[in-house]
C-alpha positions in Angstrom: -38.1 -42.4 -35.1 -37.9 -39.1 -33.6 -40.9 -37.7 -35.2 -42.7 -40.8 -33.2 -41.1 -39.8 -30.1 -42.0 -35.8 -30.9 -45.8 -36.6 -31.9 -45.8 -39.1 -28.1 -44.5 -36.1 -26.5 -47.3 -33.8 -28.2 -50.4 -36.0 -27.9 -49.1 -36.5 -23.9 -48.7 -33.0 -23.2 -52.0 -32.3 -25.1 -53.9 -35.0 -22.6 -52.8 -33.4 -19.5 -53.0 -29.7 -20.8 -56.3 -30.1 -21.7 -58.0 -31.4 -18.5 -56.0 -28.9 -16.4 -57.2 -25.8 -18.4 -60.6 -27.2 -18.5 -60.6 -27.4 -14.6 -59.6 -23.8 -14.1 -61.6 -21.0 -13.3 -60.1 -19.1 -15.5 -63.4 -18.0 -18.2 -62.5 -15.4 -21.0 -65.6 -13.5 -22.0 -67.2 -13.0 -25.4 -66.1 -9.6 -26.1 -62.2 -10.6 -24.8 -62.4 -13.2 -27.4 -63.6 -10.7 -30.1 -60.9 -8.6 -29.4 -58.1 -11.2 -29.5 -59.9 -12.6 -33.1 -60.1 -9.1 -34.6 -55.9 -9.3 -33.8 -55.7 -13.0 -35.6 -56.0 -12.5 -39.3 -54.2 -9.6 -39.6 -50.8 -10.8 -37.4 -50.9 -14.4 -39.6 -50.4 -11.5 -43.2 -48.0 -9.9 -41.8 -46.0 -13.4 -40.5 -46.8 -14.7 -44.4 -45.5 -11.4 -46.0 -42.5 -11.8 -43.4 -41.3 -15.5 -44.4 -41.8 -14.5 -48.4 -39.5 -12.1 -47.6 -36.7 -14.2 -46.0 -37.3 -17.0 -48.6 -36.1 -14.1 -51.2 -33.3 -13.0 -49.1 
């Protein structure tokens, strides 16, 4: 039951999250976005090679 109630939480926060950040003027530009996906795959490694190393320890 409280994995309903978590995923109704989610899904309502998603529908008014959405339409806000849609509405703002708020624009990110190509080469902002290339800089913040050059920093993705990199950070997500070092996050995997730091929960292997907890699930060891």
């Amino acid at each position: 039951m409280e994995v309903i109630i978590l995923l109704a939480v989610l899904f309502g926060l998603l529908a008014i999250v959405v339409p806000l950040l849609e509405r703002s003027k708020m624009r990110i530009s190509n080469e902002d976005a290339a800089k913040w996906a050059r920093w993705i795959w990199p950070l997500m490694g070092i996050l995997l090679f730091i929960q292997l190393i907890r699930m060891l320890f």
